[in-house]
Rosetta silent file (secondary structure, phi, psi, omega in degrees, C-alpha in Angstrom):
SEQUENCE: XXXXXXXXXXXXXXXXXXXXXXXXXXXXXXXXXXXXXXXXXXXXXXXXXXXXXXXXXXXXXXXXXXXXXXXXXXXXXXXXXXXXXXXXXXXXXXXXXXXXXX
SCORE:     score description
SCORE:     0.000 S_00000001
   1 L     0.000  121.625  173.066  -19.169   -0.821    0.512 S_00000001
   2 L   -77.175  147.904  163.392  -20.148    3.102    1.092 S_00000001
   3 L  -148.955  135.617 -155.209  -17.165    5.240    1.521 S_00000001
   4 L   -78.399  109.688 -174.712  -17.650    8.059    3.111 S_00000001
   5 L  -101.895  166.854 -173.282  -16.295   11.575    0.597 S_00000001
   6 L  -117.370  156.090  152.843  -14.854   14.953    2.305 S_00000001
   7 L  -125.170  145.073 -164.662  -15.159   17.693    0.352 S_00000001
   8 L  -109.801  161.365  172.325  -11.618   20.110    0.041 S_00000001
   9 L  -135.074  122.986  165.285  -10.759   23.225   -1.835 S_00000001
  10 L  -132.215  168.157 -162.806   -7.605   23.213   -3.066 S_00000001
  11 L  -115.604  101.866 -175.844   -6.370   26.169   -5.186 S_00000001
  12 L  -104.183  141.276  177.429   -4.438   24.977   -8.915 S_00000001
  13 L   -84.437  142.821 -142.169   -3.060   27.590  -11.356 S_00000001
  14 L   -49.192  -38.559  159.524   -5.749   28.541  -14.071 S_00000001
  15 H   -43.407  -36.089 -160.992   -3.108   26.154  -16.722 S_00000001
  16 H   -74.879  -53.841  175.985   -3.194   23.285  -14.770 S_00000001
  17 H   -48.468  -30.024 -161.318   -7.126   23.616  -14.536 S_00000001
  18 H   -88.004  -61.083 -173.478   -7.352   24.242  -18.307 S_00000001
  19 H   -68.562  -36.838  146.516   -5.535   21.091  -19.050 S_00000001
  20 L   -62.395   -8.657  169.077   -7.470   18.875  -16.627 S_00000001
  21 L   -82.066  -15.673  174.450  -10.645   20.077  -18.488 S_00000001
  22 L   -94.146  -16.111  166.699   -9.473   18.699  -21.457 S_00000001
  23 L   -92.769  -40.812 -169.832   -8.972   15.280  -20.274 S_00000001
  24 L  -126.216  174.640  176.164  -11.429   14.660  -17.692 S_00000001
  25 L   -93.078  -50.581 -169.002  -15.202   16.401  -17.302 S_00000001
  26 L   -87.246   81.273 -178.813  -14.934   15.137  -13.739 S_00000001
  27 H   -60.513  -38.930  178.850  -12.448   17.203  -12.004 S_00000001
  28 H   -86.067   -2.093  155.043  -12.646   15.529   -8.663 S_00000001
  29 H   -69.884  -60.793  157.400  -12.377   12.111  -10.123 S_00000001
  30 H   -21.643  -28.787  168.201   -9.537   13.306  -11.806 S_00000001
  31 H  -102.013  -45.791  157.281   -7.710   14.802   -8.861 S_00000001
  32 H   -35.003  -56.864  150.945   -8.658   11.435   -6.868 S_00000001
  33 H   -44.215   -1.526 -161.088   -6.792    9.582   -9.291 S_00000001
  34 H  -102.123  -56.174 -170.733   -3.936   11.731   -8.940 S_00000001
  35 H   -96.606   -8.741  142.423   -3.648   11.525   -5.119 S_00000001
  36 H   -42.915  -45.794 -155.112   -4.409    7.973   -5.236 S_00000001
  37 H   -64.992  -49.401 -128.732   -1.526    7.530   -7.670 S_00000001
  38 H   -96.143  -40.598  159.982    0.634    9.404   -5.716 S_00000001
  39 H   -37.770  -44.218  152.034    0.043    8.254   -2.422 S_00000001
  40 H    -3.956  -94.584  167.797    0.770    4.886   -4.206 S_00000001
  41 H   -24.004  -88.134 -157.926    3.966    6.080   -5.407 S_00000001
  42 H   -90.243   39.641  141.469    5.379    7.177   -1.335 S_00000001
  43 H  -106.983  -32.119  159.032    4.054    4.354    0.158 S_00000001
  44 H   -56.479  -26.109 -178.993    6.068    2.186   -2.242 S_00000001
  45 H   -53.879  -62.219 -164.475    8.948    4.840   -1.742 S_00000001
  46 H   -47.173  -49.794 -163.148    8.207    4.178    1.948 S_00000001
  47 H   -62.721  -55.350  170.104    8.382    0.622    1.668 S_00000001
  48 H   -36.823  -69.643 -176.700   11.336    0.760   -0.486 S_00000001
  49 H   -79.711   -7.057  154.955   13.597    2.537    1.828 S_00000001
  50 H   -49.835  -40.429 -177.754   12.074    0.549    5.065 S_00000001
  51 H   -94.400   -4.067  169.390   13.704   -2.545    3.330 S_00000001
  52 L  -100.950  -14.693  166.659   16.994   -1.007    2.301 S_00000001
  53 L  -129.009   45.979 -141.377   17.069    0.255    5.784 S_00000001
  54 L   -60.839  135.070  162.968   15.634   -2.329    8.339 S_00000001
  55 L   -33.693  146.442  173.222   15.194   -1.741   12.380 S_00000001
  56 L   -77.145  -24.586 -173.190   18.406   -3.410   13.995 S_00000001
  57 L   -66.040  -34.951 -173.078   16.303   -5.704   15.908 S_00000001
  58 L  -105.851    6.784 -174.272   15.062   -7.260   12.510 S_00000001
  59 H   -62.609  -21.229 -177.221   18.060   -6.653   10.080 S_00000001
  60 H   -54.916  -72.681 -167.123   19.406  -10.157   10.333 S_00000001
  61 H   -49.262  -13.610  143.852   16.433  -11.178    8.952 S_00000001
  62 H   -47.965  -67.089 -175.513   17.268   -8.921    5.775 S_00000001
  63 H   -83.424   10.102  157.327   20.432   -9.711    5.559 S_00000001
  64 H   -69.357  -68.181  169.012   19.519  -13.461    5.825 S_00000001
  65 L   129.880  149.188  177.153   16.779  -13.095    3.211 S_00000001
  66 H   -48.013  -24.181 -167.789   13.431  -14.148    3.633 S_00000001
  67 H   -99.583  -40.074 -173.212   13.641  -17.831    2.706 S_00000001
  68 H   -68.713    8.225 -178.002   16.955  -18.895    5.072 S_00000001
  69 H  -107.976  -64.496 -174.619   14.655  -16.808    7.944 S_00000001
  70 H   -58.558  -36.971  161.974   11.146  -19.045    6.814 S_00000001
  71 L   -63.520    3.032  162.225   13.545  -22.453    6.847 S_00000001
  72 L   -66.212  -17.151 -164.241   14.161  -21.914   10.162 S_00000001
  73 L   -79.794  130.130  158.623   10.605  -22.807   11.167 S_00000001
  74 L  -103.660 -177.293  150.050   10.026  -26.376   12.257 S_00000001
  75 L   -51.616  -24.366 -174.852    6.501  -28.534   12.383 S_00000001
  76 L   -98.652   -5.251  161.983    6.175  -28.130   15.790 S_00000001
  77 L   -49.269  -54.456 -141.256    6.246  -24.665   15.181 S_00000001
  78 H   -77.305  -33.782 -162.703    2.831  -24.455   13.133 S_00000001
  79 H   -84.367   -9.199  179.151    0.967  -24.730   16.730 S_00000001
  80 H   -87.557   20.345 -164.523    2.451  -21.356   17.812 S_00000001
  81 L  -103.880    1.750 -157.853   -0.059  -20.204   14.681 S_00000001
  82 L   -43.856   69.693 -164.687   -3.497  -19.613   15.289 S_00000001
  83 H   -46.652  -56.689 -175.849   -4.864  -19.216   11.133 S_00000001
  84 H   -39.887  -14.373 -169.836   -8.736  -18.841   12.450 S_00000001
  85 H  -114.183   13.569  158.989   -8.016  -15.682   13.753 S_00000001
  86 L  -135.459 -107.502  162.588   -6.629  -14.153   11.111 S_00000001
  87 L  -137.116 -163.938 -177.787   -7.830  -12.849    7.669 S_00000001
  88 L  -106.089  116.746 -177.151   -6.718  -13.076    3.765 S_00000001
  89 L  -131.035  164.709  167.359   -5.142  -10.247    1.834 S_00000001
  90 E  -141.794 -177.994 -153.299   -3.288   -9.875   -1.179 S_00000001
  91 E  -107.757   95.073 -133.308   -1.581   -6.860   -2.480 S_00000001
  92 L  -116.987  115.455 -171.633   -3.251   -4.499   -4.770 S_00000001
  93 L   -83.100   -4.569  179.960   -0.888   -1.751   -6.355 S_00000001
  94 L   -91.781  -27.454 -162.455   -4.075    0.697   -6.552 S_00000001
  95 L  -138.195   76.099   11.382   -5.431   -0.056   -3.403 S_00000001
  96 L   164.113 -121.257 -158.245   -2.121   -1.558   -1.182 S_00000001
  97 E   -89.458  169.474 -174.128   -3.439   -4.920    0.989 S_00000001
  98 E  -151.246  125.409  151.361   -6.964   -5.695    0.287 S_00000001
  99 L    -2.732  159.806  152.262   -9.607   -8.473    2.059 S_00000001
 100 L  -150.193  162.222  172.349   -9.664  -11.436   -0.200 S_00000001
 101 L  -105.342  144.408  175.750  -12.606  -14.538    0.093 S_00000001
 102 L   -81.504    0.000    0.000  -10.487  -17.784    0.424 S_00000001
């Protein structure tokens, strides 16, 4: 997969710079990992306080909890489902949902 880089300026005081030189060679790997991290961080943040504070249209289904809202589902249900069309992810904490091959 190509991914496409930007390139930015951003302006860090001359410590901060000093101290990333001693850890990494590769300052813009090194700040990528950073705002990877961090983005991370406040999308769980995000996530977090989405689920402590749920749209009223879905809160029942909070304060039921996920499994008394999935036993609600019957067999005759499963046809309101179409699986072919959609795809398989799992949850990656560096990189959030990700493709998967089944």
């Amino acid at each position: 997969m190509i991914t496409l880089m930007k390139r930015v300026t951003v302006t860090l005081p001359d410590e901060l710079v000093s101290e990333i030189d001693r850890w990494e060679a590769n300052r813009s790997r090194f700040v990528l990992v950073a705002a990877e991290r961090e983005l991370t961080a406040r999308r769980q943040a995000a996530l977090e306080l989405s689920l402590s504070h749920p749209h009223e249209e879905s809160s029942h289904v909070a304060e039921a909890g996920m499994e008394d809202w999935d036993s609600g589902w019957s067999a005759d249900d499963e046809q309101l489902l179409d699986e072919s069309s959609g795809r398989s992810v799992r949850w990656e904490a560096e990189e959030g949902w990700v493709e998967v091959d089944e």
